[in-house]
N, C-alpha and C positions, 0 to 999 in steps of 0.2 A: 692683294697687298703682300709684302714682301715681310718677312716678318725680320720682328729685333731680338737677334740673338746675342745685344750687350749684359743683359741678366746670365745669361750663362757663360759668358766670359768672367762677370763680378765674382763667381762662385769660387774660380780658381786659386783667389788671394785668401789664407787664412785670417778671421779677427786675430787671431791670436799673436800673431806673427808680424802683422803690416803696422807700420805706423803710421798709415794713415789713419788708422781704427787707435792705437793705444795711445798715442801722444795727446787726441783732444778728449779722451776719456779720463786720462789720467787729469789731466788742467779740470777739468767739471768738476770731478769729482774733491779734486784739494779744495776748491773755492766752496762747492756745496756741504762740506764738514766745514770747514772754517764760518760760514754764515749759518749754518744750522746752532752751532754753540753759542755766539753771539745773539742770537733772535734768542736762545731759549733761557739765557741769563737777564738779558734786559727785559723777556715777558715775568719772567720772575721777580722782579724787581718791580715792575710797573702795577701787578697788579696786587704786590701787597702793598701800594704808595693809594692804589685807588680805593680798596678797602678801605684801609684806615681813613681817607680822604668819606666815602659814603655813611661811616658811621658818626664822625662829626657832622656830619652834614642832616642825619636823619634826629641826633641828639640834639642837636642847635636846634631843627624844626618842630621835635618833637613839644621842646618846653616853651618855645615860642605861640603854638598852636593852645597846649596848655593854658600860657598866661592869657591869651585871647578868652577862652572858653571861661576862666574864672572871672576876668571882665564881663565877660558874659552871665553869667551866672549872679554876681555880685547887682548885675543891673536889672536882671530878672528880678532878683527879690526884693529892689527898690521901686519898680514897677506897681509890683502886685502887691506891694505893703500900704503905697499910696492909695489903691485902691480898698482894701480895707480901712482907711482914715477917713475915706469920701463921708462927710455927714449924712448924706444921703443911699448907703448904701448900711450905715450904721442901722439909721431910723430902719431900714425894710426892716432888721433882724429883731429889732425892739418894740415896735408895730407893724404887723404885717397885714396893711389895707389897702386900696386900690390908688388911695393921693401917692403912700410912698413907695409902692410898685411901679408908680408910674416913675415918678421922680428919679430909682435907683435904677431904673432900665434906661432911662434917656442918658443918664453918665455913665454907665456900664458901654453902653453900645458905642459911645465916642470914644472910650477906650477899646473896644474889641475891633472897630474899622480902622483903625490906626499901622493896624502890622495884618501882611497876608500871611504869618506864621501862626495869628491868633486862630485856634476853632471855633474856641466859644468861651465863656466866662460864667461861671454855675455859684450861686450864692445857697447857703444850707443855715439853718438853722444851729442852734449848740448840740440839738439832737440829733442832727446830720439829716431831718428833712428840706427839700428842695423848697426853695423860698424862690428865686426866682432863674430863669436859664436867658444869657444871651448869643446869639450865634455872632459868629466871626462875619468876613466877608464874604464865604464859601457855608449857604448855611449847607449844601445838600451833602459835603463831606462831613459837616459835625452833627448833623442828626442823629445817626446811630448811637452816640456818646451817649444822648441823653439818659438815657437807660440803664446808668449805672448804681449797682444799687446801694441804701442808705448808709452812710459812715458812721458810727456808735459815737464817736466825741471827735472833736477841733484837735487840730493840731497844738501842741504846745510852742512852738514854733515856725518860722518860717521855713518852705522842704522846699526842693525841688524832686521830684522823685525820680527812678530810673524810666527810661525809652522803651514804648512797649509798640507793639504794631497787631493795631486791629482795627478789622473793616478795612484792609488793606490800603490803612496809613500808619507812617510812622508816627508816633506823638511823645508827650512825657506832660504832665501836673506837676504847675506849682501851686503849692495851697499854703493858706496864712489864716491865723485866726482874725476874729474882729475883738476889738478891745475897745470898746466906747470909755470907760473909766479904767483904771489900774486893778486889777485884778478880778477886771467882770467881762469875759469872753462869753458875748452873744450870739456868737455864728461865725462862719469862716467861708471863704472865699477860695473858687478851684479855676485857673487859668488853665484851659486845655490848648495848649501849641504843637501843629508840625515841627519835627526836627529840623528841615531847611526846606531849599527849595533848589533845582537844577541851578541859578543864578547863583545861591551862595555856594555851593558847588564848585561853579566856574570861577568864584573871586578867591577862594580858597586855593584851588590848582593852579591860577597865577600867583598866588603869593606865594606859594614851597614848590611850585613848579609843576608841568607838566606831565613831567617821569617819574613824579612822586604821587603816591597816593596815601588817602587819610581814611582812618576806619574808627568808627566811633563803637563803645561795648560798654555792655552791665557789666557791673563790679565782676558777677560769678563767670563770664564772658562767655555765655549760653545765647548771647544775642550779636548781633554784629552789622552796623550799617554805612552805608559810606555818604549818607545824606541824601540819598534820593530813595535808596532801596533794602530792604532786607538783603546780605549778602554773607555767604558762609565765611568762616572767619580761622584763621589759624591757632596752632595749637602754640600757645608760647609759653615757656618754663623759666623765662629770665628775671633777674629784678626790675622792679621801674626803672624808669628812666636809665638803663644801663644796653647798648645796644648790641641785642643779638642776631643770629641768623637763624633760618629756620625755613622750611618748607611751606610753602604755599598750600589754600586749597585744592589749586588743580598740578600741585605737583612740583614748580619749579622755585626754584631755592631764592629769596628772599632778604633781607637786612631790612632794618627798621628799630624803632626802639618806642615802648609803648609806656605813657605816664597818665600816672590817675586826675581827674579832675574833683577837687574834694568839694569843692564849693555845688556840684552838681551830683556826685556820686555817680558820674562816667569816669570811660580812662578813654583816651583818645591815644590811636597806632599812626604811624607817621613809617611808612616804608615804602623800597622801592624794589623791584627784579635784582637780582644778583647780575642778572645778564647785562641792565643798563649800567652797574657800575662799572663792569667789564669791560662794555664795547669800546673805551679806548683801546685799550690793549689789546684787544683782539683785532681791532684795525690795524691798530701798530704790527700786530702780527700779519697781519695779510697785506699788506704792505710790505714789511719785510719778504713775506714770501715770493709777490712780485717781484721785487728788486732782486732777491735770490734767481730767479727765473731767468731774468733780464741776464744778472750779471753771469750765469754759470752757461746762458745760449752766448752770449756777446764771447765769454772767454771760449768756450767749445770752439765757435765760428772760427774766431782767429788762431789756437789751435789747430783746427781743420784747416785751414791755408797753408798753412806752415806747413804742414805733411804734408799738403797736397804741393805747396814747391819744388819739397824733394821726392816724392815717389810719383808723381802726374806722368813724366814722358816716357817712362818704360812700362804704363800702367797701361798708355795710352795706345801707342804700338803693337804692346801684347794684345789687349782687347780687341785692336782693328785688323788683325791677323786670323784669330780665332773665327772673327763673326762676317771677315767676308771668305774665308773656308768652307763656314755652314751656309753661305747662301745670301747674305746680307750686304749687298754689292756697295750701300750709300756709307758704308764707314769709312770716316775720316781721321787724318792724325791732323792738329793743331798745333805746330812747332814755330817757334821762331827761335831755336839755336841754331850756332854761326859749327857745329863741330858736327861729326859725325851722323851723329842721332838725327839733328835736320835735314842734312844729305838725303838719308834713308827716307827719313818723312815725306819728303819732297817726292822722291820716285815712287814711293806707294802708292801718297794720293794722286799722280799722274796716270798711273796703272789703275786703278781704283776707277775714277774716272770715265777711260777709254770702254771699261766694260760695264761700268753702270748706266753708261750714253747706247750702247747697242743694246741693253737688255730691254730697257726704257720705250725705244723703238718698237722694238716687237713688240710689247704689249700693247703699249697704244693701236697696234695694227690689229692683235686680237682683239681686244677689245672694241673696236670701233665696227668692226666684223660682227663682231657677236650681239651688239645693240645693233644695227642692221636686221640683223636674221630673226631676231625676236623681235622687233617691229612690224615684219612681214608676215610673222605669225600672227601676229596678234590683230593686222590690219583682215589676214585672209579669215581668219576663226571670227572676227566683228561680220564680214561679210557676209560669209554665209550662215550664221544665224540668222541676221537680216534676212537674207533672201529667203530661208525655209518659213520665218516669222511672216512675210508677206505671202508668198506661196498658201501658206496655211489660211492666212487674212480673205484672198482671191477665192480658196475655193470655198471657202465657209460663204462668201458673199452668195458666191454663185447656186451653191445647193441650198442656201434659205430664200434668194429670190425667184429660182425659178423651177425649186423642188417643192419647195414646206408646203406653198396653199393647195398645188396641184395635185402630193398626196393628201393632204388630210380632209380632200371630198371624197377623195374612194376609200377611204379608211373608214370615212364616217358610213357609207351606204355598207361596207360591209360589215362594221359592228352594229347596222338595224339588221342586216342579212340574221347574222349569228343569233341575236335575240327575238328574229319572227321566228326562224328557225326552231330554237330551245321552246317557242310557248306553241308551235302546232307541234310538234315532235315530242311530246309528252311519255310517250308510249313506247318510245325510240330505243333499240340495241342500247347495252351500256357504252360498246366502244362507240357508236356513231355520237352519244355524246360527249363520250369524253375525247374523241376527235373536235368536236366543235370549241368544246372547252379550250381545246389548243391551239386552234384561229384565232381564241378570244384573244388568251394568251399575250398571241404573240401579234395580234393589231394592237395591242396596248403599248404592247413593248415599240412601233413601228411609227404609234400617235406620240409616246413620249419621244424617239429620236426627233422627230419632225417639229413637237414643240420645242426640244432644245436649240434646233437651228431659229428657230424664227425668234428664241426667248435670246440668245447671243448676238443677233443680229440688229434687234432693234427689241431694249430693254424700254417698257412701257413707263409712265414716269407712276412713281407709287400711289393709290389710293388711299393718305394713311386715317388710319383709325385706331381709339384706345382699346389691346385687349389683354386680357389677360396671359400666360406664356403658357400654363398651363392647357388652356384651351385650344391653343394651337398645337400644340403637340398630341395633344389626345386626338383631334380632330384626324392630323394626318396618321397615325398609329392604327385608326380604325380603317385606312385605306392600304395599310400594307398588307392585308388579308393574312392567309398562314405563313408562320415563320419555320416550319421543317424541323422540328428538335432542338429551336433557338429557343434560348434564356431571355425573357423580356424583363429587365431591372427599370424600376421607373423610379428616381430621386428628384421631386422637387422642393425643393428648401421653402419654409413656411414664411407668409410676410413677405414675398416678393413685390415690388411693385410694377403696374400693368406697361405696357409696352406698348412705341408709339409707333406701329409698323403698316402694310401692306399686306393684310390677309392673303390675299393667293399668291403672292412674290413670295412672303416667308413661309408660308405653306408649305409652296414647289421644295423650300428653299430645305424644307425637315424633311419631307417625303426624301429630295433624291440622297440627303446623309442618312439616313435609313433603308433606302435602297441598296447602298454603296456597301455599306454597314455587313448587312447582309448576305450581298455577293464576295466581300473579299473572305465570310468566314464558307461558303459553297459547298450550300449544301451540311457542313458538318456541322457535330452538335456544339454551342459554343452560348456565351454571354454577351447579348446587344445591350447597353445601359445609357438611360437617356438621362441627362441631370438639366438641374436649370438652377443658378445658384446667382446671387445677388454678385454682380460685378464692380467694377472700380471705377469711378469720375460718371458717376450716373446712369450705369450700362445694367444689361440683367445677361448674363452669361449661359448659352446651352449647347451642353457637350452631347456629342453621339461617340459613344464608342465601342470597339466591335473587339474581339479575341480572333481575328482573324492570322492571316500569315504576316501584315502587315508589310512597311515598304523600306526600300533601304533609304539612304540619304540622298544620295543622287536622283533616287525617283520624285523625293521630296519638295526638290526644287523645281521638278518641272510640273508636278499632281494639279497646279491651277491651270497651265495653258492649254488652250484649245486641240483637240484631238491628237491628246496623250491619253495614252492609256494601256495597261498593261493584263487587261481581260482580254479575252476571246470573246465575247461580245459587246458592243455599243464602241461608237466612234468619239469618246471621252470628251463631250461637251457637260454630263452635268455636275463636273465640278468648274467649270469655267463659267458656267451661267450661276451656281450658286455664288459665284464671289461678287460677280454683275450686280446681281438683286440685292446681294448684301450691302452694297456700297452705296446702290442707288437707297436703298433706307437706312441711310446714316449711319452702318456697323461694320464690321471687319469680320472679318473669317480667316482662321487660323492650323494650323495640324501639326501635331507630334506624332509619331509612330517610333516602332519598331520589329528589326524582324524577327518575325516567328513570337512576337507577343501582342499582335493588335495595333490599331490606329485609332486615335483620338482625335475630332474635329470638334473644334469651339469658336462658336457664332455669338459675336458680342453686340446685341439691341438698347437702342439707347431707350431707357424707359422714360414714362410719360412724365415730364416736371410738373406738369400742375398737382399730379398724384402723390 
């Protein structure tokens, strides 16, 4: 790629200097003070018009809310007055026997199903014992009530008392005496009522709005609820009805105006966010801000033209002079003047041209060259892997079909040779045995080459069975006999569960990682660690790893394929068969290494699902 050296031709022109740079900086800049001053006098204006506008807003609902609650109130007490005038709830308090229990509980209870605010309806005695109880709609919410203990005398008047919350409801009593004659009070009557309910709630937030809320409080305003729930309540230092601000509980600044309810002995708060009285204004303001945005890119823009009319064609020239100097053949000038300047234009980019078409050429020819050349590598390097990959296939075929059976008869008659030999030779030189020892040796070594070809050649299909993973590895660890001043670490994780494999496929499969293990630490003293640890999407995970010299990366890549190998002895089939057996029993086989710190193989076995 030819690079663009128009960035280093730009550098040349001073901001300081050019008008193309000062002329639409300075046009921004007047229009973005001139709208700055304007936004920030008209935000000033709007939002002491919205203040003032929130605070009538929250005083007009405050006292409206108000005269509601005292209607309210006022009909409360005409409620529960009726009800102490009932004749029949007179008679309980003047006879209290089972006719007129019956009789004051049947009109009690017509009045207590009447409203789902009702709890219950408690009639008492002058002595303030319980004469009779009727539950609301809801008896399992007014049960607890009952339990309240005995009142010393009757009201002298009709109360409604303040909102208290227990048994996690809100509630409040109205209570009234009973007055069967003018100045003979027999008992008195206690209406227990929930505060609201979520519906009076929601008819309340559409009548003062949405973005307003209502908080209802004890005189000493230690309580605080907004009709459905206890809720923490603000601190306020204002007079009634007089609308202040003031910080919220969680923080944020507030207007509302709070008036007492005397017919009830509540005060009802009627406010809103500081923030919803604002958001006009502060749309107004962001708004402005866009249009500031708008108008200071719109004016810049056409600023930027203007300069670039008069400074564009000696800007233009300059730049395409510099940058096909350094090397940049495709710079062009863009002129249509009829006077000098065009002339010039005109011949450059003719000249310009003539050597960007011959440059063009050439590369096209290298390059078409060069992807040639590296196709034929890449075609030669595919082939003869193939071919050493087949090579390799051919003579594996040929040494396990017509090598593996033919040694491993004489292999066998000479390891019975070796062991009639050891049991009549008891009496035997130490070296004649420990020569024989070394036959054994090395028929072992000559039986596992032999098995590796016929185990790579044709992989048996697996025998499977549940066993434990522990058991396999102990099994083959007892067949690696002495390990020469080897460290034997054995970690197996507790609560594994059993594994659904091929006893002598995964057998072979630990022996020859432990083999391997082994020979790459040769001879010196080192750490083999065997682990087996619970693996991932249903597998059981077992590492062999050695402190050997370990391998580089490149060996890495090739340590599965068949007769690789970087020992002086064995023709490197048994890690190509251990990946065989591994696959044929539904697992993977893996390796990290390093050199000069050891290799780590990890064989991941799918454990048994029924277990």
């Amino acid at each position: 790629m030819i690079p663009d050296y128009k960035g280093a031709a730009l550098r040349r022109f001073s901001a300081r200097h050019s008008l193309s740079r000062k002329l639409p900086l300075l046009i921004s800049g007047l229009l973005a003070a001139a709208i700055v001053l304007l936004s920030g006098f008209a935000y000033r204006q709007l939002t002491r018009a919205l203040v003032v506008a929130g605070e009538v807003r929250m005083q007009s609902a405050a006292h409206l809310l108000g005269n509601l609650f005292e209607d309210s109130g006022r009909r409360l007490r005409s409620e529960i007055e009726k009800v102490a005038a009932d004749p029949a709830v007179q008679k309980l308090t003047l006879a209290n026997d089972a006719r007129t229990r019956v009789a004051a509980e049947s009109s009690l209870t017509r009045v207590a199903r009447t409203s789902q605010q009702t709890l219950a309806i408690e009639v008492r005695d002058r002595h303030g014992r319980e004469l009779l109880w009727v539950d609301g709609p809801t008896p399992k919410v007014s049960a607890p009530f009952r339990n309240h203990p005995n009142i010393s005398a009757p009201p002298a008047r009709t109360t409604i008392g303040e909102f208290a919350s227990e048994h996690g409801v809100l509630f409040y009593q109205t209570r009234t005496p009973i007055v069967p004659h003018p100045g003979d009070t027999t008992g008195f009557v206690t209406t227990y009522r929930q505060i609201s309910s979520a519906s009076g709630a929601q008819l309340i937030s559409k009548l003062i709005g949405s973005d307003v809320s209502l908080l209802l409080s004890t005189p000493d305003g230690k309580l605080w609820t907004d009709l459905e729930k206890v809720v923490p309540g603000p601190s306020l230092r204002g007079e009634p009805g007089v609308p202040q601000t003031y910080r919220g509980s969680k923080g944020e600044m507030r207007i509302g105006t709070v008036v007492p309810i005397r017919s009830m002995s509540w005060m009802v708060l009627v406010d809103m966010p500081m923030a919803t009285v604002l958001a006009p204004a502060n749309r107004f303001l962001r708004d402005m801000a866009l249009a500031a945005l708008a108008i200071v890119l719109i004016g810049g823009l056409i600023a930027f033209m203007i300069s670039r009319q008069i400074t564009r064609p000696l800007e233009d020239i300059t730049m395409a002079a510099e940058g096909i100097s350094a090397g940049n053949y495709s710079m062009r000038v863009d002129s249509t003047r009829r006077d000098e300047l065009g002339v010039l234009a005109q011949s450059f980019n003719t000249m310009a041209k003539q050597v960007e078409d011959s440059r063009q050429v050439l590369e096209v020819r290298v390059q078409e060259r060069t992807k040639a050349l590296e196709g034929a590598l890449r075609e030669l390097h595919d082939a003869q892997e193939s071919l050493i990959r087949r090579e390799k296939l051919a003579m594996l075929g040929q040494l396990a079909g017509g090598v593996g059976h033919e040694l491993r008869n004489p292999l066998g008659v000479m390891t019975n040779a070796i062991y009639y030999l050891l049991m009549v030779l008891k009496d035997a030189p130490e070296n004649v045995r420990e020569y024989l020892g070394i036959l054994k040796t090395q028929i072992a070594l000559s039986e596992k080459i032999v098995g590796d070809l016929l185990d790579f050649a044709r992989v048996k299909t697996p025998q499977l069975e549940t066993l434990p993973v522990e058991k396999i590895i102990r099994e083959q660890l007892e067949r690696v006999g002495a390990l020469n001043g080897v460290k034997l670490v054995e970690s197996i994780a507790p609560g594994l569960p059993p594994v659904r494999v091929d006893r002598v496929q995964i057998g072979q499969v630990v022996l020859n990682l432990v083999t391997n293990a082994l020979q790459a630490m040769d001879g010196k003293p080192g750490t083999l660690e065997v682990r087996a640890v619970r693996g991932s999407n249903g597998y059981v995970r077992l590492e062999v790893s050695d402190t050997g010299v370990g391998m580089s990366s490149e060996h890495m890549k090739k340590m599965f394929e068949p007769l690789f190998t970087t020992k002086a002895r064995g023709i490197g089939l048994g890690l190509a068969v251990s990946r065989s057996l591994v696959q044929a029993n539904g697992g993977e086989i893996s390796a990290r290494s390093e050199p000069g710190k050891g290799s780590t193989l990890s064989v991941d076995l799918p454990a048994d699902k029924a277990a």
